[in-house]
N, C-alpha and C positions, 0 to 999 in steps of 0.2 A: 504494500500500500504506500503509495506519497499522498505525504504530508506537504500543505503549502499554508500562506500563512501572507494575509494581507496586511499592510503598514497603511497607518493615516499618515496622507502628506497634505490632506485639502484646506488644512489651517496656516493662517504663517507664526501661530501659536506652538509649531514643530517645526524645532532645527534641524537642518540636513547634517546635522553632527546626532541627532537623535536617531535620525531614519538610520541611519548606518548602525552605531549601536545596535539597534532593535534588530537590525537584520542579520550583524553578528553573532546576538546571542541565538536568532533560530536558527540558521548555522550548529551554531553550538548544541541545538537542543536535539538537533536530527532534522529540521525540517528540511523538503528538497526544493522547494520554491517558495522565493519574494515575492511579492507581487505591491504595485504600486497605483492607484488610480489614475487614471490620465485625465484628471480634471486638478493639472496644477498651478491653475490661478487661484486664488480662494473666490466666493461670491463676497459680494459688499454685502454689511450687515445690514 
């Protein structure tokens, strides 16, 4: 079975030094896929 594992980037309340982290530690944890939304502007509030 794979494991994947999607990352919030749609905030600019998450730093591109956080997405990384995060996707080190699934790395870490076994998972076999990242995944990232492809809506990376944020919406205005």
């Amino acid at each position: 079975m794979r494991l994947e594992v999607v990352l919030p980037n749609e905030s600019a309340a998450v730093a591109p030094e956080r997405i990384a982290e995060l996707a080190v530690s699934a790395e870490r944890l076994g998972y076999d896929t990242v995944w990232l939304p492809d809506h990376v502007l944020p919406p205005e509030p």
